[in-house]
C-alpha positions in Angstrom: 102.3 314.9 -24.5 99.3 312.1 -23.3 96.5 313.4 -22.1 95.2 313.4 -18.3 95.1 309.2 -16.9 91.1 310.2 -16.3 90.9 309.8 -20.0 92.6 307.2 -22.7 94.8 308.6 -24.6 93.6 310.1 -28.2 93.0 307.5 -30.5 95.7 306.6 -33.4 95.5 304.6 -36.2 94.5 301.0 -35.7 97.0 298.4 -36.5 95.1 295.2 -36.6 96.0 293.0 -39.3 99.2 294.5 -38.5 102.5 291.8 -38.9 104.8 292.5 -36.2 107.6 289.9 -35.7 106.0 286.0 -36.1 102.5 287.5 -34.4 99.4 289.0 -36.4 97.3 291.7 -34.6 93.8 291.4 -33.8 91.4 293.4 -32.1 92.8 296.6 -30.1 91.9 295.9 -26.2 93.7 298.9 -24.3 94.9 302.0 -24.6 97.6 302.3 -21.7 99.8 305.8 -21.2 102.9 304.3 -22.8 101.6 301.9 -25.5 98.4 300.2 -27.1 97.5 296.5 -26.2 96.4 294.4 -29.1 95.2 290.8 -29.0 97.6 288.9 -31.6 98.1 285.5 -32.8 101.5 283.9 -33.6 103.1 280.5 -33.7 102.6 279.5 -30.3 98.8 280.5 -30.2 97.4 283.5 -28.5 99.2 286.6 -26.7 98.7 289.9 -26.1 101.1 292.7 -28.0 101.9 295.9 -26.2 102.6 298.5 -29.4 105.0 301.7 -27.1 103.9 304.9 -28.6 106.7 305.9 -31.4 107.1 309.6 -29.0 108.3 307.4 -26.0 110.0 304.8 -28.0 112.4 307.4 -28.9 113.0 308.8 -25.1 116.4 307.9 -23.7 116.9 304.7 -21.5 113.2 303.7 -22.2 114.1 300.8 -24.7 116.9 299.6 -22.2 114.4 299.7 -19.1 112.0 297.7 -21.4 114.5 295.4 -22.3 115.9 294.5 -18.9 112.0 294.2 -17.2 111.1 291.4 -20.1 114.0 289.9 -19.7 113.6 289.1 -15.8 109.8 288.4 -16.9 110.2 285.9 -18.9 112.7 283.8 -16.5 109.7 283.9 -13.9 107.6 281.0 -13.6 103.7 281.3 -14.4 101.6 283.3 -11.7 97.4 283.8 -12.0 98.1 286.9 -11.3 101.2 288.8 -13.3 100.8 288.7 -17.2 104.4 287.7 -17.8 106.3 289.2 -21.0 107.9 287.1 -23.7 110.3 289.0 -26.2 110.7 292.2 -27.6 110.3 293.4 -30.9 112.3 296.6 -32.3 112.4 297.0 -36.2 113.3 300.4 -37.5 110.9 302.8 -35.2 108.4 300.1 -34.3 108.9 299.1 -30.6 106.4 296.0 -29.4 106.1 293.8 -26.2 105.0 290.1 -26.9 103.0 289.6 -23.5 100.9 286.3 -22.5 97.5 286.3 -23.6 94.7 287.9 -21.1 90.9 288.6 -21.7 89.0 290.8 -19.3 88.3 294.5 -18.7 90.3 297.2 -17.2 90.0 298.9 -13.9 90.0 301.9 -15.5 87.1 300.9 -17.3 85.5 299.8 -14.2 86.1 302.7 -12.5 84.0 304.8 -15.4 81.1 302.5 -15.4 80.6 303.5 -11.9 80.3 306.9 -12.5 82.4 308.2 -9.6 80.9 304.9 -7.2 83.8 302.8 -6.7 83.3 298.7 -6.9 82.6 298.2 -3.6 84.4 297.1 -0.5 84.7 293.7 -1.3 85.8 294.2 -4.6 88.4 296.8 -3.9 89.9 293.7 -0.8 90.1 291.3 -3.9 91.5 294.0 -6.9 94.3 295.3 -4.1 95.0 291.6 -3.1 95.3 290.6 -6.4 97.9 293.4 -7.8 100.0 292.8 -4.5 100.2 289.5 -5.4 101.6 290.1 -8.7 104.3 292.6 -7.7 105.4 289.9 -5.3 105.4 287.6 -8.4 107.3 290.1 -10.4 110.1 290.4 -8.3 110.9 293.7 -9.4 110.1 297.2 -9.0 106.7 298.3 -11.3 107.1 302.0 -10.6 103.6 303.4 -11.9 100.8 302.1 -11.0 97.6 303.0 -12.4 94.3 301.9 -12.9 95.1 301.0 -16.4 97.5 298.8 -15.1 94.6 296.4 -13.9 92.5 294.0 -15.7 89.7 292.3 -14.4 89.0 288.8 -16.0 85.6 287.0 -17.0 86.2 284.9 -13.7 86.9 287.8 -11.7 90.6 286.9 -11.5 92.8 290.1 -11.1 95.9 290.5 -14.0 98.6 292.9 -13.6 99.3 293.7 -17.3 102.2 296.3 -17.5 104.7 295.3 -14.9 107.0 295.1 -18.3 106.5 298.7 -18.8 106.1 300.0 -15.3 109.9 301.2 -15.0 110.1 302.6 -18.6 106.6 304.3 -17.9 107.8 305.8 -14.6 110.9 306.8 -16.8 109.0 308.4 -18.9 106.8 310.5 -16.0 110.4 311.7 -14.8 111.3 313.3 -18.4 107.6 314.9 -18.1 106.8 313.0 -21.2 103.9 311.4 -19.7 101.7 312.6 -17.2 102.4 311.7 -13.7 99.7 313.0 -11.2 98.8 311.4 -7.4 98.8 308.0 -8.8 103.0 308.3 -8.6 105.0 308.7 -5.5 106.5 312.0 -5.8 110.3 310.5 -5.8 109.1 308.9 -9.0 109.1 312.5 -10.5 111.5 313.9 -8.0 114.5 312.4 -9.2 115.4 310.5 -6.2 115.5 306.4 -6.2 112.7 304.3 -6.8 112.1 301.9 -4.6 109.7 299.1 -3.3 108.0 302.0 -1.2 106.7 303.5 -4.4 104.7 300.7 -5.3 103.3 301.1 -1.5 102.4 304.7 -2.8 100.8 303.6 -6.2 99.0 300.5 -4.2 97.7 303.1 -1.8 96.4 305.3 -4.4 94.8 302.7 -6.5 93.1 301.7 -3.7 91.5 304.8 -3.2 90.4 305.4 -6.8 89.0 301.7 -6.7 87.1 302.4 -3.8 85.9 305.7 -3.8 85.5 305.9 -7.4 88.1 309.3 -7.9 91.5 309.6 -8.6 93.9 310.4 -5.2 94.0 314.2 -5.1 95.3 316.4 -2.2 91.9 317.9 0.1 89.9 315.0 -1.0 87.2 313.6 1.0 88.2 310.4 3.2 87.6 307.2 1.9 85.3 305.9 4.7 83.1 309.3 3.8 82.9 308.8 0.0 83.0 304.7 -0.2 79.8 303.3 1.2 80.2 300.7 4.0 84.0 301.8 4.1 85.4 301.7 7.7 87.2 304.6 9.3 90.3 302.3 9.9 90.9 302.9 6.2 91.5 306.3 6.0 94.4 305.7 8.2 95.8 303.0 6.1 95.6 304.6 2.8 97.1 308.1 4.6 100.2 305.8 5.4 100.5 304.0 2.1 100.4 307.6 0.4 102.9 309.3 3.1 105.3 311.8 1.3 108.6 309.8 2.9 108.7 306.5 1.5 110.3 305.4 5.3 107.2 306.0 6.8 105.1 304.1 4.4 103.8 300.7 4.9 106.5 298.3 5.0 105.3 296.3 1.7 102.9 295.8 -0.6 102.5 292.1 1.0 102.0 294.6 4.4 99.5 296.7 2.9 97.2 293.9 1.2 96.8 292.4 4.4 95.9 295.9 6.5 93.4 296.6 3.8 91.7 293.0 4.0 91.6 293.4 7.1 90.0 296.7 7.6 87.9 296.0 5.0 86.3 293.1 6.3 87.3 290.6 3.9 89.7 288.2 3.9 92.6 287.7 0.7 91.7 284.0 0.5 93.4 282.7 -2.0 95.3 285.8 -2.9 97.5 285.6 0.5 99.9 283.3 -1.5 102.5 282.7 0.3 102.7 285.7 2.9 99.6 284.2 4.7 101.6 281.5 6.9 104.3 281.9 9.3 107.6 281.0 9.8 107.6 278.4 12.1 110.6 276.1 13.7 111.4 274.0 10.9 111.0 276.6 8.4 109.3 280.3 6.8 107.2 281.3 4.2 108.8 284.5 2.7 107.2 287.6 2.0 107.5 289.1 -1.6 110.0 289.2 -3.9 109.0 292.7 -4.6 111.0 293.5 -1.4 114.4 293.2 -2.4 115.3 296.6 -2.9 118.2 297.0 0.0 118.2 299.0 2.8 121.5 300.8 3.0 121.9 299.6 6.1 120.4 295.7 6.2 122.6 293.3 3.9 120.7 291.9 1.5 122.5 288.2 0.4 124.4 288.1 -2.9 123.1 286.8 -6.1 125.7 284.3 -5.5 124.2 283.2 -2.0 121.0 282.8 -3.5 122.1 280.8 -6.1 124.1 278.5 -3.6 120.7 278.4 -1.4 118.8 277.3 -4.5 121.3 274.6 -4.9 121.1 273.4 -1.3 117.6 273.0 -1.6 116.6 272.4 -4.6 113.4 270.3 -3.0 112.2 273.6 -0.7 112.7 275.3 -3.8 110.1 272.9 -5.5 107.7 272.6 -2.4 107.2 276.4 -1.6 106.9 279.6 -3.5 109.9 280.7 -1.2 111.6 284.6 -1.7 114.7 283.2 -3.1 116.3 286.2 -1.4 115.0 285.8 2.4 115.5 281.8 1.9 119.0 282.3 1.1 119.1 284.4 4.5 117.6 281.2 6.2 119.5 279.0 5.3 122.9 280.9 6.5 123.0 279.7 10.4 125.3 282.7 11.3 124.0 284.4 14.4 124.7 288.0 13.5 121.0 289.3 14.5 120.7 291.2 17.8 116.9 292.0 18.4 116.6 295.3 20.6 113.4 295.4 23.0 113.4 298.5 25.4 117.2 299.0 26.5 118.2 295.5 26.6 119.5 293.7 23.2 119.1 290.3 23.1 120.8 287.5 20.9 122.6 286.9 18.9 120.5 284.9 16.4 120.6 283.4 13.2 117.9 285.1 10.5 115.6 281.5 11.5 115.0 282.1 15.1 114.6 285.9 14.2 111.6 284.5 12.5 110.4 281.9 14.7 110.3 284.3 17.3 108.3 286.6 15.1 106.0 283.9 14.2 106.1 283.3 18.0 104.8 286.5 19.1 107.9 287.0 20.8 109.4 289.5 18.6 106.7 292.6 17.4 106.5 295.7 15.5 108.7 298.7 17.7 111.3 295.9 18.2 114.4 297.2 16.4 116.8 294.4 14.4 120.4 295.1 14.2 122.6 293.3 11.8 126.2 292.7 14.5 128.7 292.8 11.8 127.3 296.5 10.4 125.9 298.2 13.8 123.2 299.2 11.1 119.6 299.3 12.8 116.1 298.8 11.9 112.8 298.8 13.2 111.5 295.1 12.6 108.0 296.1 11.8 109.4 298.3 8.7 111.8 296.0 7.6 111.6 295.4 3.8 111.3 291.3 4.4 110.6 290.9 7.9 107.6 293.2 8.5 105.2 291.0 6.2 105.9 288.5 9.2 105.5 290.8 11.8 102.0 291.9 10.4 101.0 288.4 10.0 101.8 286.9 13.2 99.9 290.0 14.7 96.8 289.2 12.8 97.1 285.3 13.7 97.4 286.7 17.2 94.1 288.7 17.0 92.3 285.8 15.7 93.3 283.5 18.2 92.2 286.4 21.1 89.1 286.4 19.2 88.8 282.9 19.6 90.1 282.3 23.0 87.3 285.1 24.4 84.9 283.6 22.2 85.2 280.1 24.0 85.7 281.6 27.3 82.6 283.4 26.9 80.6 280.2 26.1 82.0 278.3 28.9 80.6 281.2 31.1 77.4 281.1 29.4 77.3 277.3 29.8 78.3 277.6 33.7 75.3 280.1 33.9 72.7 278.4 32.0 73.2 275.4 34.4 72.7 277.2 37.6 69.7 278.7 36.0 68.3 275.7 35.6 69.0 274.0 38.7 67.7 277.0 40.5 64.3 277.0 38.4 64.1 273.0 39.3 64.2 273.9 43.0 61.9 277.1 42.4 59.5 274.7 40.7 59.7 272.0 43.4 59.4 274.3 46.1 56.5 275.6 44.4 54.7 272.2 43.5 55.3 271.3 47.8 53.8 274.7 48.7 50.5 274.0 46.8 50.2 270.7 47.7 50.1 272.0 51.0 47.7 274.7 50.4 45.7 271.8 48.6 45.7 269.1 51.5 45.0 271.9 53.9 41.7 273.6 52.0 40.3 269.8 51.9 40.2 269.5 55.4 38.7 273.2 56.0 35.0 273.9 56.6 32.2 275.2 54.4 33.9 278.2 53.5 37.8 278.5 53.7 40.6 280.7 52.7 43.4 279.1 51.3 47.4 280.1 52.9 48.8 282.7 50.9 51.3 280.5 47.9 52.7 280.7 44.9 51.0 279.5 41.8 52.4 280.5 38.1 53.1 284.4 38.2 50.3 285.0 41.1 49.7 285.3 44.6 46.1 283.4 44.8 44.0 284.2 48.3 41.1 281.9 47.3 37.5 282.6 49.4 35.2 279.7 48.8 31.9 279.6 50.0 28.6 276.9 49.3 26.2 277.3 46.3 23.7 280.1 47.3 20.3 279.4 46.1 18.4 282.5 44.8 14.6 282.6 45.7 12.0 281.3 43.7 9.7 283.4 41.9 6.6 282.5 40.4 6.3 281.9 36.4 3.7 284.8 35.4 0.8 283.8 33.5 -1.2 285.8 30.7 -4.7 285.3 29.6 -5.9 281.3 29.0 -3.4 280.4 31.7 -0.3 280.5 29.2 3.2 280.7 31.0 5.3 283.3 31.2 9.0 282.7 29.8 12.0 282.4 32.2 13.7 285.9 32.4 17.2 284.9 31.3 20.5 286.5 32.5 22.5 287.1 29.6 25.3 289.5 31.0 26.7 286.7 33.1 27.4 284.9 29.9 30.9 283.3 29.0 30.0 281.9 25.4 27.4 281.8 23.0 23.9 282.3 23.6 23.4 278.8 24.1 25.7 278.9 27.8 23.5 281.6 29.0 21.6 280.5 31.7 18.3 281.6 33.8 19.8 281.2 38.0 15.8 282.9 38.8 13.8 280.2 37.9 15.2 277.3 38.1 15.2 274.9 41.6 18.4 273.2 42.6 17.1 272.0 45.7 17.7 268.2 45.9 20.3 268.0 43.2 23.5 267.1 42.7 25.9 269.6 42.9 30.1 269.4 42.9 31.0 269.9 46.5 33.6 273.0 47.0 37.0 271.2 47.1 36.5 269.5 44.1 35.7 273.1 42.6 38.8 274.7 44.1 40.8 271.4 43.3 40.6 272.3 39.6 40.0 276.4 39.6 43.2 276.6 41.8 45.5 275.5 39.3 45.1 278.0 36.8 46.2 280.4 39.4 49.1 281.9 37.8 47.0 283.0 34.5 43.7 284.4 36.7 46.9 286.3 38.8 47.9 287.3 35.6 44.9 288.9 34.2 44.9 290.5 37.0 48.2 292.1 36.8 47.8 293.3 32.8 44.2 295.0 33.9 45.4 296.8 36.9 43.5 295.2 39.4 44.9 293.8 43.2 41.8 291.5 43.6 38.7 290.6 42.3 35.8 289.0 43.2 34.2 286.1 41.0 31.0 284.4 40.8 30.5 281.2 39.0 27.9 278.7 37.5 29.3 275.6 36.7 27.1 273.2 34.4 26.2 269.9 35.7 27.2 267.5 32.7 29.5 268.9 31.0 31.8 270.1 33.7 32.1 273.8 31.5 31.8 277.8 33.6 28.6 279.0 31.6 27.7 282.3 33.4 30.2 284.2 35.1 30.8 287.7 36.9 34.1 289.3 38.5 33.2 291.9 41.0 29.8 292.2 40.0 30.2 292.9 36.3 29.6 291.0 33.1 32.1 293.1 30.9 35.4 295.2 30.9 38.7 294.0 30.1 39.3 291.7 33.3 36.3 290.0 32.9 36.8 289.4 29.7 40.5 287.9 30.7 39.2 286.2 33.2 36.4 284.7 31.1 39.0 283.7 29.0 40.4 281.6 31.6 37.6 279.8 32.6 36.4 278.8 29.6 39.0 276.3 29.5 38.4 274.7 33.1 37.2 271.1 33.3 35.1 270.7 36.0 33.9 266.6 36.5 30.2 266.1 35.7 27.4 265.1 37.4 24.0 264.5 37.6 22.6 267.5 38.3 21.6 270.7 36.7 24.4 272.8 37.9 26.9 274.3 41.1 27.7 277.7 41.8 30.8 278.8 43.8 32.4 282.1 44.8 36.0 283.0 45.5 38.4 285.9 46.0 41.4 286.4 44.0 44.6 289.1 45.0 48.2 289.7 44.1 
């Protein structure tokens, strides 16, 4: 018997050089469970050869299921995806699959690089997207999905290698020839039929193992706990997938791939083949062709009603990677479809406007379909071909309530940023009136004036001004032989260097020209809202300050506020002043006083 699927199987003889059929092997790439994949070269270039272990060669029925899967293989037409089988080759005990040529590295192989990490969330949207793809491709039931099953390409690109083998494989699980573990849905090795569900199962399974890094195994942690940046929503999907009754599974693979893009943040792109759109009026894009197992109670058309659709339409055919199946359905206009919403049936409609509807939004998951001629009834969102749809249109539904909110929300914000604005232009205006006011009426005041309480930038300026005080004069000292005695120099009032200190003891305005005390306020009072703003970020409701203004170059040179020629608001409001242009004149300098509050 093969050993556990965590492990290749035990290594055999290698048969490169090896002549089987037309095609000469090369190099051994994979070990899968049922057979050993070499690289070969025959007459029409480059394949890859699938050599079936001589133990399950031998088992009954697994030649005939290998037979019939390469057979319906090799009428498919090429897909990126689905490595497509050519022939079989069976000479005395030597059974061998002649496969198309692919190049890349397995998943399984992946998975062990990792070292129990998983590829990542993105990754695990693309590998799932990819394999779903291909069973939809296939057309036909795969049955045992593994890891091994996968090969990632140079490019990235996702190939399903062993859909060929996948029923003889799953065969082979059911004799308990070949291990079968949580990668198989348990009817697989139950007995009972194998469906389209059971790829769901081994879908859901792989992507656990992809994503987490482990195989599937009953008590495991949950994916969003072992996967890093894997969302909770997963946990739920990948529970359904892997449910123990196949009813209750995801409705498809198609289904599935799009749940798990979804909840994983990352769209299929190019993957979504033709599940992505949906139906509309004048026609549908059909889900996979993986989904034509029938439902004992949903006719599925004849092979003969697809071949007569094919023949109608031979250009559709040609346009669109249609499900020959669900286009044959279209394109009978019988109206035998009842759609059941609540207690009221509605109908009845031809398959078309069943899935214009869905596409429409009017028709959702819970709705139940019932085929008139039968009585037999399903729910819509777990039909076998219609529930692709369903999920579809209620993704393209989400996006466009995404969208919608989105543009209703800038709107809004739009709205709301205009009224802003307009209501700043009239603050400011308002503003700019009130201080011209404060302005006109300070001109016209007295000697010393208090200006009307208005707002100016972020304060609420009371501004005392009074006229230029003139200390006393005191006599220069002299020391012996009648020397003079140096000016006694104030340096804590100082705003700059030690070239803007000046001596106020000493020196004798009297007679000079000094700025009168509007002009002053004119240019102090607009800097308002950042002397009102020292005064907020240093804690203080008013301040006192004393300036000396120098006579030609307009600049504050010695400054105190309340008395004091350090501490935090003095050196804010130093700040300040050191940027106030005050006009020159000819005259040493002018001093002013005012009163500053909040």
């Amino acid at each position: 018997m093969s050993t556990d699927l965590s492990s290749p199987p035990a290594p055999g003889p290698s048969l490169s050089g090896a002549q089987v059929g037309s095609y000469t092997l090369g190099a051994l790439r994979w070990r899968l469970r049922l057979a050993d994949a070499y690289q070969a070269t025959g007459p029409d270039g480059s394949a890859t050869v699938f050599i079936v272990h001589a133990r399950f060669a031998s088992l009954p029925g697994v030649t005939d299921a290998i037979t019939r899967s390469v057979a319906h293989l090799a009428t498919l037409a090429e897909d990126k995806h689905l490595v497509r089988a050519r022939e079989v080759y069976q000479a005395h005990d030597q059974l061998a699959v002649v496969a198309d040529d692919v190049v890349g590295t397995s998943a399984a192989e992946l998975i062990a690089r990792k070292a129990g990490q998983g590829v990542g969330v993105r990754g695990t949207a693309n590998l799932i997207g990819g394999v779903a793809a291909a069973l939809a491709a296939a057309g036909s039931v795969h049955g045992s999905l593994a890891p091994e099953s996968v090969v990632v390409g140079k490019s990235g690109r996702i190939h399903l290698i062993d859909v060929a083998l996948g029923p003889a494989t799953a065969l082979a699980i059911r004799h308990g020839a070949a291990p079968g573990g949580l990668h198989i849905a348990p009817e697989v090795t139950g007995g009972t039929s194998i469906t389209a569900a059971s790829d769901v199962w081994g879908l859901g399974a792989l992507c656990y193992e992809v994503l987490t890094g482990r195989p599937l195994a009953a008590g495991g942690p949950r994916p969003s706990e072992a996967a890093p940046g894997a969302p909770p929503a997963i946990d739920g999907i990948i529970t359904r997938a892997c449910h123990a009754d196949p009813a209750a599974r995801v409705g498809s693979v198609l289904a599935l791939r799009e749940l798990v893009a979804d909840a994983l943040g990352a769209g299929a792109g190019d993957e979504a083949g033709p599940a992505r759109a949906l139906a509309s009026a004048s026609g549908a894009i059909a889900p996979s062709l993986a989904e034509r197992v029938s439902n004992p109670g949903i006719a599925i058309p004849s092979a003969a009603a697809v071949d007569a659709a094919d023949a109608a339409t031979p250009a559709a055919a040609a346009e669109a990677p249609v499900d020959r199946v669900l286009a044959a359905a279209l394109a009978d206009g019988a109206e035998k479809w009842l759609i059941t919403k609540g207690r009221f049936d509605y109908g009845p409609f031809s398959l078309a406007d069943v899935v214009a509807q869905i596409g429409k939004g009017d028709i959702l998951a819970g709705h139940v379909v019932v085929d008139k001629d039968s009585g037999a009834r399903m729910d819509v969102g777990e039909h076998p071909q219609l529930a692709p749809l369903v999920e579809q249109a209620r993704i393209a539904r989400d996006h466009a309530r995404r969208a919608q909110a989105e543009v209703v929300h800038q709107s809004r914000e739009k709205r709301r940023s205009v009224t802003l604005m307009a209501m700043i232009g009239a603050g400011v205006l308002a503003a700019a009136g009130v201080v011209y006011l404060i302005i006109s009426t300070v001109r016209s005041s007295e000697k010393a004036k208090v200006a009307s309480v208005s707002s100016v930038g972020e304060a609420t300026l009371k501004v005392t001004i009074s006229q230029p005080k003139r200390p006393p004069k005191r006599s220069h000292g002299g020391g012996g032989g009648g020397g003079g005695g140096k000016p006694r120099t104030d340096t804590g009032g100082a705003i700059g260097g030690g070239d803007l200190t000046l001596d106020l003891s000493g020196d004798d305005d009297e007679g000079s020209e000094t700025l009168d005390m509007n002009t002053i306020y004119g240019v102090y009072s607009r800097y308002g809202g950042q002397l009102g703003g020292c005064l907020s970020r240093e804690g203080g409701g008013s301040a006192n300050i004393s300036i000396v203004i120098e006579g030609k170059s307009g600049k504050v040179t010695w400054l105190r506020v309340n008395d004091q020629a350090s501490g935090g608001l003095h050196g804010c409001i130093s700040r300040v002043m050191r940027g106030m242009k005050f006009p020159s004149i000819n005259g040493p300098r002018s001093r002013a006083e005012f009163d500053i509050s909040l």
